[in-house]
N, C-alpha and C positions, 0 to 999 in steps of 0.2 A: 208510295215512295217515288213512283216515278213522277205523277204531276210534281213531287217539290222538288226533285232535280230539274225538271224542267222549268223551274218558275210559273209554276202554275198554281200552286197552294206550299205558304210559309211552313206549313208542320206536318208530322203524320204523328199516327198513334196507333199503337201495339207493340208488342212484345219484339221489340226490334235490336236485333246484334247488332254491336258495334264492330266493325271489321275495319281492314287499314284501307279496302274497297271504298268500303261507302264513307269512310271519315276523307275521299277524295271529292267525294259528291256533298258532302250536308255538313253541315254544325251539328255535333250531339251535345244534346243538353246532358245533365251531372243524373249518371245512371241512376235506378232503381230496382233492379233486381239484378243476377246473376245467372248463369244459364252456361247449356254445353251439351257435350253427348254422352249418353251413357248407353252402354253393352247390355241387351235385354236376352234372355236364354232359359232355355224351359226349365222347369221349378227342380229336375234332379240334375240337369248338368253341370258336370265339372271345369267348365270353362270358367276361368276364373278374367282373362283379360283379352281384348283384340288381339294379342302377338300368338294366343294360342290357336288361332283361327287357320292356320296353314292348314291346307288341301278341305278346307270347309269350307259352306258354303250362307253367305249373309245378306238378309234384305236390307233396302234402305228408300227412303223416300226420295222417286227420282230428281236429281239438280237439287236437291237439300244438303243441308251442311255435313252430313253424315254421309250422301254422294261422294262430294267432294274428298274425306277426309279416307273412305275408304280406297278412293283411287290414287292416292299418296300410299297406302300400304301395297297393293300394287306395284305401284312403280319404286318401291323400297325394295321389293324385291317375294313380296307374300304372295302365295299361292292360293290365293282367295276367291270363290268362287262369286260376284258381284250379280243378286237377282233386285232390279228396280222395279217400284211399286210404284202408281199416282195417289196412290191415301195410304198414309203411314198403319192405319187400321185393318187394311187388308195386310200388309205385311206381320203382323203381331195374329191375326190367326192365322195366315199361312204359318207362323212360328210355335204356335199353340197346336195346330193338326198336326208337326212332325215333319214339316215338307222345309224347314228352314234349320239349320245348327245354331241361329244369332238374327240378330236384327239389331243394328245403330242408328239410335234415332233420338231428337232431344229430349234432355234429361227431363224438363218441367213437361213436357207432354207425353211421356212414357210412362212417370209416377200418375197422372190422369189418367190415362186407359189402362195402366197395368189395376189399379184399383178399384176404376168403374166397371170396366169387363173381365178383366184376365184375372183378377186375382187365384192366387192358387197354381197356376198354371206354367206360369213364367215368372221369372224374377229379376230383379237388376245386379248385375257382378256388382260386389261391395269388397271393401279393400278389408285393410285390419280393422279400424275404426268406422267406415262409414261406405256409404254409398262411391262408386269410382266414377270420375266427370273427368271427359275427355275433352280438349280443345275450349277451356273454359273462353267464356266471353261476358262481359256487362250486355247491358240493355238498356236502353235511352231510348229518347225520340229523337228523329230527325229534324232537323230546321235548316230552313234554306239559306244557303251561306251568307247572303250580306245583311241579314237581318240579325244583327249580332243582339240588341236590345229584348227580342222574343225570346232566343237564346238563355238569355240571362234571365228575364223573367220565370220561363220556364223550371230552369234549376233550381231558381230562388224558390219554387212555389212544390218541388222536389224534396228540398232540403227541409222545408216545414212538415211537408206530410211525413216525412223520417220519423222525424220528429216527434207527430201526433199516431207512433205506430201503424202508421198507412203501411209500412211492408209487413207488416205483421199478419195482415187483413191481407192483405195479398197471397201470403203463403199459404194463409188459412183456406184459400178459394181450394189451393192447387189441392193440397193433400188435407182435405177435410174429409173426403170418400176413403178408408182404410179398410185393409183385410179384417175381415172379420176372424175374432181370436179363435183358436183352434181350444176350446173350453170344454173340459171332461165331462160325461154326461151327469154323472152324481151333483153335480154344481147346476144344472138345468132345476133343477129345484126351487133352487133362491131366485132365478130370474123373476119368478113373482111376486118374489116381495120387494124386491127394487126396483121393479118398471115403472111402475109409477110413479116413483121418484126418478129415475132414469128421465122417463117423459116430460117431468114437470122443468130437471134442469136443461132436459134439450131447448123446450119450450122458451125459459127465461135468455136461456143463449141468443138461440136464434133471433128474438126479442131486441139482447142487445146489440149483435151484429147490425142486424139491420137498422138498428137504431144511429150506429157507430158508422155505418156505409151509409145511409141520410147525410150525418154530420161532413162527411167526406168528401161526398159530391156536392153540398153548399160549399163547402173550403175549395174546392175545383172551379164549382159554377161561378163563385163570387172573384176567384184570378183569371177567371180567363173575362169577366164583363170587367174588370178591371185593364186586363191587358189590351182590349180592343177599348176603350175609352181614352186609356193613356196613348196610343199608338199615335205619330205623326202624320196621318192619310186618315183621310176622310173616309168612313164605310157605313153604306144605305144599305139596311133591309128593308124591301120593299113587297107588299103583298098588295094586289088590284090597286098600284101607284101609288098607297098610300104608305108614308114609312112609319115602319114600327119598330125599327130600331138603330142608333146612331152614335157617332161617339160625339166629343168636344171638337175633335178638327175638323167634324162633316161641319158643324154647327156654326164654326167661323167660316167655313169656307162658301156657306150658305147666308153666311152675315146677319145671324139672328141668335136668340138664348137656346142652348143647350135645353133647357126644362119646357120649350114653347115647340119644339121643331116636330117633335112625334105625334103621328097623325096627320101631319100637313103632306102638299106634296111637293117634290122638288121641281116643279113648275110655276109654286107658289113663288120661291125664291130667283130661278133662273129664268129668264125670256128667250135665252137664241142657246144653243150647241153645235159651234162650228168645228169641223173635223181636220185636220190638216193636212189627209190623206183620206182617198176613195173616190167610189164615182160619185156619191151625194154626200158634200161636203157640210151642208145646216141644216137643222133639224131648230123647231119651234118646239117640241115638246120632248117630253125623256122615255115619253111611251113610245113616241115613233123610235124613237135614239134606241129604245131597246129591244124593240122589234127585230132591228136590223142586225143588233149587234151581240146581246145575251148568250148565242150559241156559238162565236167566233170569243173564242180564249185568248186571243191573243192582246197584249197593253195598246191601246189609240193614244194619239197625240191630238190634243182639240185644244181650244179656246171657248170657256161657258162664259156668258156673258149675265151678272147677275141684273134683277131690274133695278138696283141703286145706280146703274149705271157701271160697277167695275166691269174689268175683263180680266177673266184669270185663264193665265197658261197653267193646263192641268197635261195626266199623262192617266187614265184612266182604264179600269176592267168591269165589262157586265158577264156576269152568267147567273144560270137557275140553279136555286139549293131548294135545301127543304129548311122549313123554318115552323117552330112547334106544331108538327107533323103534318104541316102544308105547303103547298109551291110556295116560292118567293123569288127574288132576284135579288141579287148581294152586287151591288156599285162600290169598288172602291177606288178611289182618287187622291191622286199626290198631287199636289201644287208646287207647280216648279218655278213660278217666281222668283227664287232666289238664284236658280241655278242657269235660270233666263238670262238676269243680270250679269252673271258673273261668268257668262259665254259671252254676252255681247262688251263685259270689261279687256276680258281675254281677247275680242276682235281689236278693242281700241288698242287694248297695248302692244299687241302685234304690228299696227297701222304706224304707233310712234315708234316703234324698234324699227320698222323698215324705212320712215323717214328720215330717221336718225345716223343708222346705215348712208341713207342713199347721200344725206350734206355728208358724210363722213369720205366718201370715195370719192364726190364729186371735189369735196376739199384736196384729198390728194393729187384729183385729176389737176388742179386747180396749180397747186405745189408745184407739180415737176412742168406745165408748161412755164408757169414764173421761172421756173430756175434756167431753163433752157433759154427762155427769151432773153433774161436777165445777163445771161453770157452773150444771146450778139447785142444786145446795148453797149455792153462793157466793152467789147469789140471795137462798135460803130462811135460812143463816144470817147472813148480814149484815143482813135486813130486821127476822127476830129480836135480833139485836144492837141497831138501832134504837129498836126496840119496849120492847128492854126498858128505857128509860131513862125512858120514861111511862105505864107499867103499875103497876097500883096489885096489894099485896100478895097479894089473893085471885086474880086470876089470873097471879100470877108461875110457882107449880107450873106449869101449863099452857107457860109459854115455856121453863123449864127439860127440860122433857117433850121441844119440840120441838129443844133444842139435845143433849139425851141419843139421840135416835132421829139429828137430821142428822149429827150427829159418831160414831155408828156406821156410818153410812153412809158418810161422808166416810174411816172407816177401811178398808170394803170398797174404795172406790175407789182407796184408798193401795197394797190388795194388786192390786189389777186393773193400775194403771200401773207396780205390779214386775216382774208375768209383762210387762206390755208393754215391760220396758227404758226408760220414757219416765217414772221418779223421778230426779230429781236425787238423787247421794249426795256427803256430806263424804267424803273418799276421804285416808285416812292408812294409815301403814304398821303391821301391826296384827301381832299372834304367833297364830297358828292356836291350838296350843297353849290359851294361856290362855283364847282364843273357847270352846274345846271342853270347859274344867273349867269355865266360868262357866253354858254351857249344861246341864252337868250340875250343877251347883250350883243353879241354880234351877227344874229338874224336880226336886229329889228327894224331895218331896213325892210328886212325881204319879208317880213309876217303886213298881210294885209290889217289895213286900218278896220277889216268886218272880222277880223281874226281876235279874238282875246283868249290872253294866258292867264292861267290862271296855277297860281303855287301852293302847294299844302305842303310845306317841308317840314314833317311831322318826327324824323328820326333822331332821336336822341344821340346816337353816334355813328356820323354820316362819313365816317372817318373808310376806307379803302387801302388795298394795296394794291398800285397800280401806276398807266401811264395817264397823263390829265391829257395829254392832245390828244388819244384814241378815245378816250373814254368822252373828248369835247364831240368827236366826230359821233361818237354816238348818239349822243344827244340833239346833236345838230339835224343829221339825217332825217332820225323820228319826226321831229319838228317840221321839216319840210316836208317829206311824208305825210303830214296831218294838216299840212298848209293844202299843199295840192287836192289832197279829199272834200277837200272843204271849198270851193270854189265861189260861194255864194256866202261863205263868212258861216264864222260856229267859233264855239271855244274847245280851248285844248287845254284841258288839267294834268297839272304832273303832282305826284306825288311819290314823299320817300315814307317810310315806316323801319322801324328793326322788327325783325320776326326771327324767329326760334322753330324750324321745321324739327318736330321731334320726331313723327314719322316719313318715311319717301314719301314726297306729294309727286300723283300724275298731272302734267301737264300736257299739252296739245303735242308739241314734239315730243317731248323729253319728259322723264323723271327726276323729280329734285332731290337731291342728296337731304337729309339730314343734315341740320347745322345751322348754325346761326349766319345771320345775310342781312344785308340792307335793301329793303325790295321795293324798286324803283316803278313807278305805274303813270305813263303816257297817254293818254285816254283823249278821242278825238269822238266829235259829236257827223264828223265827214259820211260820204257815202257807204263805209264799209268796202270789206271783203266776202265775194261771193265765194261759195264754197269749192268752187272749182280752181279755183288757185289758192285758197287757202294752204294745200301742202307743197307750191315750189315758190312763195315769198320768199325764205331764205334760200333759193341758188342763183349763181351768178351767172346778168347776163339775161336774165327774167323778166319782162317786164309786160306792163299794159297801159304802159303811159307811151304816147308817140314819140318823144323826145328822149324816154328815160333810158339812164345805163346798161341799168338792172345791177348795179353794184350795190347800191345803197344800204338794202336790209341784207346782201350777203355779208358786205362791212361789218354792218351792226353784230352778225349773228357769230363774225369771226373775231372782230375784237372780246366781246362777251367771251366766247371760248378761250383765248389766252388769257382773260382773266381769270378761270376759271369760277368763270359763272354761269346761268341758265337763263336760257329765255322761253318767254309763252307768251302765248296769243292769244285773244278772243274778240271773235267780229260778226257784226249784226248788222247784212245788207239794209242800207237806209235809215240807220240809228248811228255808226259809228265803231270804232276799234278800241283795243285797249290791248297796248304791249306790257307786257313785265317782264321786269329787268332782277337776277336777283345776283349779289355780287357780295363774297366773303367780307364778312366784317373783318380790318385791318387787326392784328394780334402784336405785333414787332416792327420796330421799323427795319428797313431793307438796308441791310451794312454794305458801305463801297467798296470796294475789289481794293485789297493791298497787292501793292507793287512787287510781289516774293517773288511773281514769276514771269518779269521781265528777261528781254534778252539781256544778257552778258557780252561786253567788248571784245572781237578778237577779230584778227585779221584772215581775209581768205575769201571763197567764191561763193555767192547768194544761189541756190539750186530751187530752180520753180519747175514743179510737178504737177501739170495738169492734160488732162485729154485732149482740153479745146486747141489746139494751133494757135490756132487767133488770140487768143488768154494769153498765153508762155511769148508768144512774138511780143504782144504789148506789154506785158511786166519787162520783158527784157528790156526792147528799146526806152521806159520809162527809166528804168534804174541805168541804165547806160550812159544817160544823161545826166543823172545825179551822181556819176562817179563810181558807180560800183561796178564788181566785175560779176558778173549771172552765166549762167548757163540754163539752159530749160530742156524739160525732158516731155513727151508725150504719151509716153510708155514707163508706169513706174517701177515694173521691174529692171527697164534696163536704169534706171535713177539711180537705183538700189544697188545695182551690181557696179556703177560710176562710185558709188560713195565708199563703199566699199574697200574698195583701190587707191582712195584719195581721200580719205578721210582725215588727213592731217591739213588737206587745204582746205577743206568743207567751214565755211563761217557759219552758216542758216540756211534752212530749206523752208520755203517756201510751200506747201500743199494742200490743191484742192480736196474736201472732204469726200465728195460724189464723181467717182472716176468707175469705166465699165470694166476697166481689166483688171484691177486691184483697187481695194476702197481704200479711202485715205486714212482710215481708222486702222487698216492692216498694215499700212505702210506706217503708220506713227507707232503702231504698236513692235515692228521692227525694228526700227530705230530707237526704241530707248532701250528696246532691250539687249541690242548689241552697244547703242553708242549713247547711254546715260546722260551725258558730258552736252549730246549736241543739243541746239536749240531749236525747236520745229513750231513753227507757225501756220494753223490751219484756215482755211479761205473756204467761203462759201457763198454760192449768189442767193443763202438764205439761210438762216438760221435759229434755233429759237436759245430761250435760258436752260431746258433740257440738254440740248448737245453741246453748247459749251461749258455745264459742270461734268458731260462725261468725260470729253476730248479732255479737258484740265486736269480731270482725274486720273486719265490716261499715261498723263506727261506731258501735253502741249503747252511750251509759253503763253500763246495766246490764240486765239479765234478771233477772225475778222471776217467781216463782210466783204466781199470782193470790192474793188474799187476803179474806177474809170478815171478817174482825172488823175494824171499825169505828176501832176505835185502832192498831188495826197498821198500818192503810195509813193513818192521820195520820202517827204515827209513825215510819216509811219514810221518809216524803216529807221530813219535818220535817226526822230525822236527816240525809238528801245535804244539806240546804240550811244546818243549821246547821255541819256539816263543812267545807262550804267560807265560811261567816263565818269560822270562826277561823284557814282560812287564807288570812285575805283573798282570793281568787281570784278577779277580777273581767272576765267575761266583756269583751272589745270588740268 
């Protein structure tokens, strides 16, 4: 029992209690006998049970179940006098000589010696009906816990010998030795003339027992050559290297017929055994392999290498048995192949959850520098906007200067909040298709005359929902992308298809959802991508071109994401790339925003709530000049505590959604729920179609992107206010 707790051998076999001990340590197969302890006590004693044992004195076989059971009556409180034995046999004649009151000991091996030697002498306490069993228990085999299939086997082949009377034959073993009857002598008479009949049916019996225990042990012999045949691991007996015995999975794993492999040797088949641990790692032959290794029990980790040329990761055990009644050595071997792969799937998908990760946070890093920059743009071109309205001719170059440099700037932060997901898009239902000739329509300047496109627009419905100038951008990039790779001229294929992913497919970064998609495939015959930058192509700012941004493929990777689509890669230094593109097939077209939640007309002071200074200074001064009367706050609680007090002169608030002492989401959610009535407009130097259906659903009239020039946000304002004049709509 102990090698099979230790994983050293799958079974044992005997006469083995099930306890709640060892059902911590093994699998029991589906019992076969019953068993316990029974009170053995000389032939005229009046003890009738254990309880009557007070100030007596009982043997037991030392750390046997009968040990144990009597030092629970002990500690119950019995005044039992406890003598240990090491062979239960010595205690049954110390009980027999008079030197013992009792002896507890198991019941199936008490009725054997009480009837092989003691009879007469001692007896077993019996209840009203029968024999008295104390601490009943089953009896099973053991099997090593993760081998559930043995397990089952075993039971199964349990349940049949039930079946075929196998416990019958068993009990027969126990108590076939009986007292001999205590028979009057006047009856010694007739013994004569029935012994020989007597003899003749002992004769026939025995005949059939052993006939019937032949049958028994082929029904055993034939499930267990069956159990080792059917088993998943490969297992060699082997006697002077030669094997002579093996299952189906030695036989694949050895790459030849099950019926051809007995008698050959496993050197026939294998050429190298490399170890993966120790100080001598290959071995040419399995004899030296088992020199070293037979008497070390413990599982190796190796790679055999067969001479078809496979290599199998195996996890393998030698040791020496006996095998019909001579040395051997027993090899068994799992083939982990499978579990190879699907550790080295488990590295990939970890690789793409951390890449996925790392654009996910570099996205956000990406976010809030846009949003921050995006405020002193708004800043530096609104004030220039200003300016320029009292600037005299000779320095106007100079402010044109400053709105040529901010408004390129203002366009890097356009692509920095695409990788971030955090651009608002007009989002309609668009044809890939024609996205994809419009893009090559306006490179074809730029695509060299060694360059050729090449089109398989294969998609039955190329149809999308989406924006067409981000989705033109993506297409364009790639393009250039495949131009540059290409230096000396190659073609560049594009192709669309619809597919139907019914399971997640792994791709390079990412996992594809399930779902139907139109899947877009860019394919460049150019230098490739080495694998060293294969996983930072998608971050911004990347690059390995002299000249390049490093925007490009973050663009790509961030427009793809607000469409909620996926991308993957694959590239082959010196053959070429191939992006895929996969983007929701269009379902509904995108309905226009109704005018419900327009401002309403009413008179009184515009209140702008933002952190920036510089922000609240330029809305003010902008709307001050379009006639309105503003106030601005920096601090939204003290806004809050203004509106409050004055809430009958409050026309619109004005509020950025991203403030550090109160968010603008806490401040709108204030206001409606004290002031219903007011109308609150929120601003953001970014935003996507997620945060203006919640601010909406919040309560906010509208969400707007912040704004720098000067007449636009008169303009803005102007417009809610003149919209609701013409329809009359007059707040109460």
């Amino acid at each position: 029992m102990h090698r099979v707790r230790e994983g050293r051998a799958d079974m044992a076999i005997g006469c083995i209690y099930v306890t709640d001990e060892r059902q911590a340590w093994f699998d029991f197969s589906e019992s076969y006998l019953e068993g316990g302890l029974a009170l053995v006590v000389p032939a005229h004693s009046s003890i009738d049970t254990v309880y009557d044992l007070d100030h007596m004195t009982l043997g037991v076989k030392k750390d046997a179940s009968g040990d144990k059971y009597a030092t629970k009556l002990v500690e119950q409180g019995y005044n039992i006098t406890t003598i240990r034995f090491d062979d239960t046999f010595d205690s049954f004649a110390a009980l027999a000589g008079g030197k013992l009151d009792a002896v507890l000991n198991d019941y199936l091996n008490s009725v054997y010696l009480l009837n092989k030697y003691f009879s007469g002498s001692i007896k077993i306490t019996k209840g009203t009906w029968t024999d008295i069993v104390y601490d009943r228990k089953k009896i099973a085999f053991p099997v090593v816990t993760h081998n559930k299939i043995l397990s089952e086997i075993v039971s199964d082949s349990i349940r049949q010998l039930k079946s075929q009377n196998f416990i019958d034959m068993l009990y027969w073993k126990w108590f076939a030795i009986m007292p001999p009857p205590d028979i009057p002598k006047q009856i010694m008479i007739y013994v004569g003339i029935i012994l020989l009949t007597l003899l003749f049916a002992i004769l026939v019996f025995q005949l059939y027992t052993r006939k019937k225990r032949i049958n028994e042990l082929q029904v055993f012999e034939s499930h267990f050559r069956n159990l080792i045949y059917d088993l998943n691991v490969g297992v060699y007996i082997l006697q002077k290297n030669i094997i002579v015995l093996t299952n189906f999975e030695g036989a694949r794993l050895a790459g030849t017929d099950f019926e051809t492999i007995v008698g050959k040797t496993l050197d026939d088949y294998f050429s190298e055994y490399s170890l993966a641990e120790g100080v001598k790692s290959q071995y040419t032959s399995f004899n030296a392999l088992c020199s070293d290794l037979q008497y070390n029990y413990t599982i190796s980790r190796a790679v055999w290498k067969r001479k078809d040329g496979v290599s199998l990761p195996v996890m393998f055990r030698i040791r020496p048995v006996m095998w019909m009644g001579q040395q051997a050595v027993e090899c068994v071997v799992n083939d982990t192949t499978e579990i190879t792969n699907l550790l080295v799937q488990q590295e990939q998908l970890k690789g793409q959850l951390l890449q996925s990760q790392k654009l996910e946070i570099i996205g956000q890093i990406a976010g809030e520098i846009a949003h921050d920059f995006n405020n002193v743009l708004t800043v530096i071109l609104g004030y220039a906007n200003l300016l320029e309205k009292s600037i005299d001719d000779k320095n106007r170059p100079a402010i044109e200067k400053i709105f040529e440099a901010a408004n390129h700037a203002k366009d890097i932060v356009s692509k920095l909040m695409t990788f971030a997901r955090k651009k608002a898009l007009q989002l309609t239902e668009i044809n890939i298709h024609t996205i994809i000739q419009n893009a090559i329509s306006l490179l074809h300047a730029a695509l060299s005359k060694k360059c050729e496109v090449k089109l398989f627009l294969d998609a039955y419905n190329p149809y999308i929902v989406g924006n067409a100038t981000e989705i033109q951008q993506v297409f364009m990039n790639l393009i250039l992308n495949a131009v540059d790779a290409m230096p000396y001229g190659g073609t560049i294929s594009i192709y669309t298809e619809n597919t139907n992913v019914v399971n997640d497919k792994t791709g390079m970064l990412e996992i594809i959802p399930a779902g139907n998609y139109v899947c877009i495939t860019v394919e460049d015959t150019g230098s490739g991508i080495s694998p060293e930058h294969m996983n930072h192509i998608f971050e911004p700012l990347y690059t390995t071109k002299e000249k390049g941004s490093g925007l490009g493929l973050a663009i790509v990777y961030g427009v793809v994401k607000q469409h909620k689509g996926f991308i993957d890669v694959t590239s082959t230094p010196g053959v070429g790339t191939s992006f895929f593109i996969y983007l929701p097939v269009a379902k509904t077209l995108i309905k226009t925003d109704s005018p419900s939640n327009l401002v309403p007309k009413s008179s009184g002071t515009i209140i702008i709530i933002d952190d920036d200074s510089n922000i609240c200074l330029l809305y003010q001064e902008a709307l001050k000049t379009g006639g309105f009367t503003t106030l601005s706050f920096t601090d939204p609680k003290q806004a809050l505590v203004y509106i409050d007090n004055n809430i009958k002169s409050v026309k619109l608030v004005l509020c950025d959604v991203q403030m550090q002492e109160l968010s603008g989401k806490d401040v709108l959610g204030y206001l409606k729920n004290n002031y219903p009535d007011l109308d609150v407009v929120m601003m953001s130097g970014f935003y996507d179609e997620n945060m203006k259906d919640e601010l909406m659903h919040l309560g906010a009239c509208d969400v707007w992107q912040k704004m720098y020039d000067i007449h636009e946000i008169i303009n803005k304002i102007k417009g809610l206010i003149d919209r609701y004049d013409r329809e009359n709509i007059v707040r109460s």
